[in-house]
C-alpha positions, 0 to 999 in steps of 0.5 A, spaced: 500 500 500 502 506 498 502 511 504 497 517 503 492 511 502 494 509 510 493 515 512 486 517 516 482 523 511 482 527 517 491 529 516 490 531 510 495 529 504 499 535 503 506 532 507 510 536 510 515 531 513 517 524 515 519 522 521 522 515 523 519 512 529 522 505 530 517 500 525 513 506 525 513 513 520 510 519 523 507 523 517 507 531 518 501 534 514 499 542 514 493 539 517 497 534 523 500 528 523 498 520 523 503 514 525 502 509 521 506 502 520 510 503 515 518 503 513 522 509 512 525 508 506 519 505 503 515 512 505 520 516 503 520 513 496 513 513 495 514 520 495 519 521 491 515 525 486 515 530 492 520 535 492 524 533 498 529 530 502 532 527 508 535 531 513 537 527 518 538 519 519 530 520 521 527 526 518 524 526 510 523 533 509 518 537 503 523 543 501 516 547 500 515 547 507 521 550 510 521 557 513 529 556 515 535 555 519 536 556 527 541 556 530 540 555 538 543 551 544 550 550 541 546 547 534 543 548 528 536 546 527 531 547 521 524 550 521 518 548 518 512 551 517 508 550 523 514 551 527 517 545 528 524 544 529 529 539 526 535 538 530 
């Protein structure tokens, strides 16, 4: 099954991220998030006519929804729209 196909309608399908957590990926929408089981790496080919890509060993970003680059508390952290923070 593709990914946007496991996610409940009420996230919406406009992916904003991808977060690995263990078995499980955490999809980011404009909307909110849903955890869904599912590999990382097959989520983030599944999107991979979206422009994005991975940040961090756990991180798939949307290039479109980031706003900028912080750099606080000794590190640099990247943001999203919403106000999420990478680090």
């Amino acid at each position: 099954a593709r990914l946007t196909g496991l996610l409940p309608t009420k996230v919406g399908h406009e992916v904003v991220a991808l977060q690995a957590e263990d078995h499980y990926v955490r999809v980011h929408t404009r909307l909110g998030s849903a955890l869904v089981r599912y590999r990382f790496s097959d989520a983030m080919r599944d999107l991979e006519s979206l422009d994005g890509l991975q940040v961090h060993r756990s991180f798939w970003v949307r290039k479109a929804a980031v706003v900028g680059i912080d750099r606080a508390d000794g590190g640099w952290s990247l943001v999203l729209e919403g106000g999420q923070r990478i680090r």
